[in-house]
N, C-alpha and C positions, 0 to 999 in steps of 0.2 A: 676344684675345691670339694671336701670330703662333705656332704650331707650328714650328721645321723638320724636317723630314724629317731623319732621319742614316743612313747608312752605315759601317757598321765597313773600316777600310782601316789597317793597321796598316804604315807605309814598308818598304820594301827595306832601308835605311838602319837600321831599327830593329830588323828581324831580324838582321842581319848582326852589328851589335854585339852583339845577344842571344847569338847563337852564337858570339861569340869571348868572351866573361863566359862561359861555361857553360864554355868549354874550357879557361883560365888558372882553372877552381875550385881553393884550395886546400881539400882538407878537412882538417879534425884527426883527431888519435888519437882512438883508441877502446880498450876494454878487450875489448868480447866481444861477436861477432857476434848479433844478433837481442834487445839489450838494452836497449829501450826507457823502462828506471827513469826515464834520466837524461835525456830525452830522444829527438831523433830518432834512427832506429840507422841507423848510418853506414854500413855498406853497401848497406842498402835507401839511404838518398836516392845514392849513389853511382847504383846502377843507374838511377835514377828518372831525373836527372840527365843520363846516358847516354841513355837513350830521350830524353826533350826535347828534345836537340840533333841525336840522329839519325833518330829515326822520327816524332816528333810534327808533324804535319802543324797545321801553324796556315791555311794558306789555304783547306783543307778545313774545319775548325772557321769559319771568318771565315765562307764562306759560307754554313756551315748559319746561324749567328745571322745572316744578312743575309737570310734567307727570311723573314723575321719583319719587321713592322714597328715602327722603328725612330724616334725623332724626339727632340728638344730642342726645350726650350723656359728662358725666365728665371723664377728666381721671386727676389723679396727678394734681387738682385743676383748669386745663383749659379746657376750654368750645372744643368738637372736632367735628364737622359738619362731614358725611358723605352720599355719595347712596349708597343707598346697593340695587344691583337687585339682587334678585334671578331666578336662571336657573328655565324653566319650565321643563326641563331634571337632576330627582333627583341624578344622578352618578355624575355630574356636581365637578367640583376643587373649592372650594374656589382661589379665587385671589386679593389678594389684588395690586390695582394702584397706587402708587403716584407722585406727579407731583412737580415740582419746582419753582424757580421763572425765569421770569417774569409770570409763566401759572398759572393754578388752575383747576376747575374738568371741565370747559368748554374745555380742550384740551382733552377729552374722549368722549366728547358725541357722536364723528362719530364711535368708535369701541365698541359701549354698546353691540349693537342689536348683530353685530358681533360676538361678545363675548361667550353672554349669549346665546345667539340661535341662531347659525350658521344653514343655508341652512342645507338641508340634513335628514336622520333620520338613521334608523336600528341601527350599529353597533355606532353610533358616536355620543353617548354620553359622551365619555371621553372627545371630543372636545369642552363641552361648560362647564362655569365658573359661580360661583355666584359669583359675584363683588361687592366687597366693594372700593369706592372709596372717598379717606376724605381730607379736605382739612387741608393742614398745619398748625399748632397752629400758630396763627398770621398771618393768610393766612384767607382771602376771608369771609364765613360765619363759620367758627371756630373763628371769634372775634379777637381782637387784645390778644398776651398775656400780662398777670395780672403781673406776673413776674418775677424775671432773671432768667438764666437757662436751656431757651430752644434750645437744641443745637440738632446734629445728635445725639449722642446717648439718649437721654431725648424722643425726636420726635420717636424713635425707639421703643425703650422700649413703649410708650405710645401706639404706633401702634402694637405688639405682645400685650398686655393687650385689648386691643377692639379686636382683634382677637378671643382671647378666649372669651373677655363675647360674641362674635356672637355665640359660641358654637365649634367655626372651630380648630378641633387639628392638621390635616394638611391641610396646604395651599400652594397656588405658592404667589409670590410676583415678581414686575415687575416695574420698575420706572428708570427715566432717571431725568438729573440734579441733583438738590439737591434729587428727588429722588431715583437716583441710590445709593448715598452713604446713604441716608437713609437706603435703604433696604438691601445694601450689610451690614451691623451694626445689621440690624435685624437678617440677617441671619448666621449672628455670634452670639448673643445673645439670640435666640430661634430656634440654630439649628434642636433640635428633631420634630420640628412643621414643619417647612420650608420644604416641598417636593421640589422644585428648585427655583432657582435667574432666574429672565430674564430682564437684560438691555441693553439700547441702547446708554449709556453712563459709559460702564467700565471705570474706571479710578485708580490709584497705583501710587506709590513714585516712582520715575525714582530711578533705581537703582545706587549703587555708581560705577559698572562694568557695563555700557550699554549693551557692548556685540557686535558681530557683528550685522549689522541692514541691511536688504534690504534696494535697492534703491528707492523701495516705503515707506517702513519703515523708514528710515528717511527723506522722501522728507514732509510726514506727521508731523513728529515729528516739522520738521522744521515751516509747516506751522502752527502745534499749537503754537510754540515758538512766531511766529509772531504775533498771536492772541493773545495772553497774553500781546505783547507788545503794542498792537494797540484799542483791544477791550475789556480788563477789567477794563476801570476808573471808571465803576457803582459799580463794586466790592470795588475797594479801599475806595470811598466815603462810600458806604453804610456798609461796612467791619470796618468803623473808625468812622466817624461820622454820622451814621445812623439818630438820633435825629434831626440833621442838616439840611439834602436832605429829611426828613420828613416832615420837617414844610413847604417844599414846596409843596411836593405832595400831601400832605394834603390837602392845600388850593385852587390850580388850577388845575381843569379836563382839563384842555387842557395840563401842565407839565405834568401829569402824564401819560398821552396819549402821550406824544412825547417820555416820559422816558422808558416807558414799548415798544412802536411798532417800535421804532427803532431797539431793540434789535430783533424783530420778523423778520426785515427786515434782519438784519446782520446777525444773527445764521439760518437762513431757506434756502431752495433751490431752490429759488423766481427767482435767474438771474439778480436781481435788481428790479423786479417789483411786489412787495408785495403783490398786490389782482390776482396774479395768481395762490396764491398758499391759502391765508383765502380771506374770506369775510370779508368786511368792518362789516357785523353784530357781527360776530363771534370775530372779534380784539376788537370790543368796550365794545362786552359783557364781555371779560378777564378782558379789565383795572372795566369795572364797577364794577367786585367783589372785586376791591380794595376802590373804592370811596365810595360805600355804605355803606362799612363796616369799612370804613376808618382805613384800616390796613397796609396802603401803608408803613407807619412808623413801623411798628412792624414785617412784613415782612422782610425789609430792616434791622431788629436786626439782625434776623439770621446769617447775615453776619458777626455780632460783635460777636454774640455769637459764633460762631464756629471760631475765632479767625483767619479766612480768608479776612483780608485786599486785597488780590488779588483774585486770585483760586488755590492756594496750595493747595498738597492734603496731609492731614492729615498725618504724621507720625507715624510709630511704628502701623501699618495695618497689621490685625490680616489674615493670609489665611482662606481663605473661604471655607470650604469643601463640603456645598452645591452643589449639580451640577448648572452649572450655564450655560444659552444661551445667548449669544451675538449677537444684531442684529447690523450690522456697516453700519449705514447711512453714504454718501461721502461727509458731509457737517454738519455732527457732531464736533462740539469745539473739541472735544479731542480725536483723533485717535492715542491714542498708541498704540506701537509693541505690537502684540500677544503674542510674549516672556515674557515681560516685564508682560503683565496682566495673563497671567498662572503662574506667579509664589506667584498671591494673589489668582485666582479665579479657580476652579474645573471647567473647560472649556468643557462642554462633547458636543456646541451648537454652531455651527458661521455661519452666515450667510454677505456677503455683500451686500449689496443694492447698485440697479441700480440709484437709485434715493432718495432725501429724505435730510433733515436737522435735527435740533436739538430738534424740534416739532414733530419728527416720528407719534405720533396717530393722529395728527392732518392734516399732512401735507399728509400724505400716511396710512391713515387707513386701507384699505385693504392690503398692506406689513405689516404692522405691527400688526392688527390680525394675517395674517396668521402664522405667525413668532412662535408666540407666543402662537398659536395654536398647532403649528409642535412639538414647543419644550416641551412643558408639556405634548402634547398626547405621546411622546417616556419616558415620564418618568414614565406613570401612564403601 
């Protein structure tokens, strides 16, 4: 199978209109500054907005991700963007990353070096990884999908077939959001490849016998209950009428900048205050692999395709025999009982974290290296 090479090169022509849309933004009213109930708070994305158009340096971001190797390839008729670094330490694990929405492969860049060439030498080379990192079909620079069809298992399958044409017969795999049940699919589907699962986002059917729950166990359960209640209406829209909430993201960088970094704000372990935990560079460089590549719309399928109007989790979930490591960030969306996810996942891996949200590589790269480090070096 033919690889290309890619280079990120984003047109003159494309900035140019970027910058005249960000300066015709109209915003709406707002009732009270710093009031995030209702949404995003309208003077923050004001400013935010402001920097994008006058400081944020995109050819500076372009070339940091152009350090990196970068390439395309086809799978099952969709164009698939991924980096693949290779370890300079040949004993090195294959590992594949992937990442969900609202993110894309800029939520990896602080755990590459990490990764692949961890501090150290002698004995510890089982600790670094060649990294294949791609971005979702209808995600970022894999193109909008051509399409119908692409769901978790499609995306799954797609990703065990780049697997192999790397050459890699076993590998780890490791992915939160839509990536964890990505890869928990994979790792049903091309068991014998899969040396172990590592997510930061397990997730399973609440059973029809709950069980007895600690009282941390269900104070959680509770507060996911309330998330579902409070903070999935981007799932319902984009879960029904994706097409819809496309033609707007489409059209305005500043909607789609308020749609994607709000979520950043409310799934992260910020405290409320957003650039404590990314950089203003780093948040604008996420939404712009949607605007360039204008897959804001096709992304937001996903939701349709996997027939998740809210964030159900799929029914009739296959156990996972893989061994599997859980990292439990305290501000991860969905902290189910441990019960409840050993009775999908071969659990031989749990770690909690002191700190961290729903962006774990992003938010805490050195926890979630190490994490992840610990847990494939006890398996090798």
């Amino acid at each position: 199978m033919l690889f290309d090479d890619y280079r990120i090169h984003v047109s003159d022509d494309t900035l140019a209109d970027l910058n005249a849309r960000l300066a015709l933004t109209r915003f709406p009213d707002y009732f009270s500054e710093g009031d995030w109930g209702m949404g995003i708070d309208m003077p923050y994305i004001r400013d935010l907005v402001a920097y994008w158009r006058s400081d944020f340096d995109w050819r500076a971001y372009e070339d940091r991700l152009n350090r990196l190797p970068h390439y395309t390839t086809s799978i099952d008729n969709q164009s698939i963007h991924f980096i693949h670094v290779r370890s300079p330490r040949p004993n090195a694990l294959p590992l594949l990353i992937v990442h969900g929405w609202p993110g894309s492969v800029i939520e990896f860049l602080g755990v590459i070096d990490r990764l692949a060439d961890p501090p150290g030498g002698g004995g510890e080379e089982r600790q670094a990884f060649h990294l294949v990192i791609p971005s979702l079909p209808g995600y970022g620079f894999s193109g909008p999908t051509r399409e119908r069809g692409w769901n978790i298992e499609r995306t799954a399958r797609a990703f065990a077939e780049l697997m192999r044409q790397l050459g890699y017969r076993r590998y780890g795999a490791q992915g939160g959001d839509w990536g964890a049940m990505i890869t928990t699919k994979l790792a049903e589907l091309d068991e014998p490849h899969v040396a172990g699962l590592h997510t930061n986002m397990p997730i399973t059917p609440a059973p029809e016998q709950p069980g007895n729950l600690t009282a941390e166990e269900a104070q959680r359960l509770q507060q996911f209950e309330e998330h579902m209640a409070r903070e999935t209406g981007y799932a319902r829209i984009q879960g029904t009428k994706p097409q819809t909430i496309g033609l707007a993201l489409n059209d305005s960088p500043a909607g789609l900048l308020g749609w994607i970094v709000e979520q950043f704000r409310s799934w992260s372990d910020c405290g409320g205050d957003l650039e404590s935990v990314f950089s203003r560079d780093d948040l604008i460089a996420n939404v712009m692999t949607y605007w360039v590549t204008q897959t804001a719309t096709s992304a937001a399928r996903f939701y349709f395709e996997n027939n998740l109007p809210g964030m159900q989790v799929p029914d009739g979930a296959a156990r996972v025999s893989v061994p599997t490591g859980v990292a439990r960030f305290p501000k991860e969306l969905a902290l189910m009982p441990r019960a409840w996810l050993e009775r999908r996942y071969n659990i031989v891996h749990w770690t909690e974290m002191d700190r961290g949200g729903h962006f774990a590589a992003m938010e805490q790269p050195e926890l979630f290296a190490q994490d992840v480090t610990k847990f494939f070096t006890a398996l090798r």
